[in-house]
N, C-alpha and C positions, 0 to 999 in steps of 0.2 A: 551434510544430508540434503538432497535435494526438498527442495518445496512442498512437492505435493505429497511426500512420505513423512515428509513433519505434517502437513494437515493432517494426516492420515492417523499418524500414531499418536498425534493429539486429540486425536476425537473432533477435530472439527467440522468435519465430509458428517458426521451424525447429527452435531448441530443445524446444519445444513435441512437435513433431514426433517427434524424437529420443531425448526422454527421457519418456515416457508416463507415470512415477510420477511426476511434481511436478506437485507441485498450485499454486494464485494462486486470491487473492482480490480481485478487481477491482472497479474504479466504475463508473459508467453509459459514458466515453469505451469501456469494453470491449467493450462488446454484443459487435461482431461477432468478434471473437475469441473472448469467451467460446461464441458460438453456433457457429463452428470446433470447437471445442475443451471439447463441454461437459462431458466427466468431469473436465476439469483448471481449466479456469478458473470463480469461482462469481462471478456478476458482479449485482448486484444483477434482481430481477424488472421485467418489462414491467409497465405500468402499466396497468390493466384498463380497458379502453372506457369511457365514461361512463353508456350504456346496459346495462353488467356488472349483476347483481346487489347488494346492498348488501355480503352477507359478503363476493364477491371483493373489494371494495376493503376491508373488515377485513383480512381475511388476508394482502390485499398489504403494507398497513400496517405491519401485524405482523413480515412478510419483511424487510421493508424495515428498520425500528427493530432487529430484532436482527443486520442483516446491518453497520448504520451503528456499533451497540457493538460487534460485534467487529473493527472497523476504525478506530475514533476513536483508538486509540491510536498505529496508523500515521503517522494524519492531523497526528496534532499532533507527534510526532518529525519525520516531512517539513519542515513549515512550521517547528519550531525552529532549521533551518538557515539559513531566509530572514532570522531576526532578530539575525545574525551579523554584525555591524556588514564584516569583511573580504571577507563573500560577497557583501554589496551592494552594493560600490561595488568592485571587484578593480581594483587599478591597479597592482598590481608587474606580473612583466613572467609571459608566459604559461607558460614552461617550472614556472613554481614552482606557478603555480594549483593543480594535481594535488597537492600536497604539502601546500599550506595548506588542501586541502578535505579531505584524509586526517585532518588535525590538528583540525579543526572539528568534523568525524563523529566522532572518538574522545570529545571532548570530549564532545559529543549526547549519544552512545550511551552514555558512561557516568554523565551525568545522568541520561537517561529509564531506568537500570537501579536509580538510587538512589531512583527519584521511589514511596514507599508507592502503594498502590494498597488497594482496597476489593476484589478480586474475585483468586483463589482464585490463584496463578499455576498457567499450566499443567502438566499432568505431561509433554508432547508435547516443550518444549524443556529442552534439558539446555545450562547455560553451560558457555563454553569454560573460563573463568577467572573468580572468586569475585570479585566489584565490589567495591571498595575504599569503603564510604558513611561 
């Protein structure tokens, strides 16, 4: 299913709606949500005509490279999930799914919380609870 038809069918384009301070940081699947919703969603730039001038495609660049580091971190906690040997192949029975994916996320989340980093953490999040590394 694409992206923005799972927002869609999940109701989230109405939370959107509903709750005007939250903000998202989106991929290219966002455009048209972001284009909905442009003080809340920041979705990566259109990419300038080919006939554009030379700086717009710098600048786009540029847009672009710093909009991709503040979201690589996203990117790679996501896909850590996929290399969870029980997510990839799920064969107990469906009622538990929901429980072993809780238990996989906690695990994630509290490695990508231990994993050093090169860049400043932010002052914006405040943790619930001090990671145990």
């Amino acid at each position: 299913m694409h992206d923005q038809t799972a927002v869609r069918s999940e109701g989230l384009a109405e939370q959107f709606r509903q709750r005007p301070a939250v903000k998202a940081k989106a991929d290219e699947g966002y455009r048209g949500l972001a284009n909905e919703f442009p003080d809340q969603i920041d979705a990566p730039p259109k990419r300038p005509k080919d006939d554009a001038p030379t700086g717009e495609h710098h600048a786009w660049r540029e847009q672009r490279r710093r909009q991709s580091s503040a979201r690589i971190h996203v990117e790679h906690t996501n896909a850590e999930y996929k290399q969870w040997r029980p997510l990839q192949r799920f064969v107990g029975r469906r009622k538990a799914y929901a429980e072993t994916h809780l238990a996989i996320a906690g695990l994630v989340s509290d490695r990508s919380a231990c994993r050093p980093t090169r860049r400043k953490p932010s002052t914006e999040l405040v943790l619930a609870r001090q990671a145990a590394c």
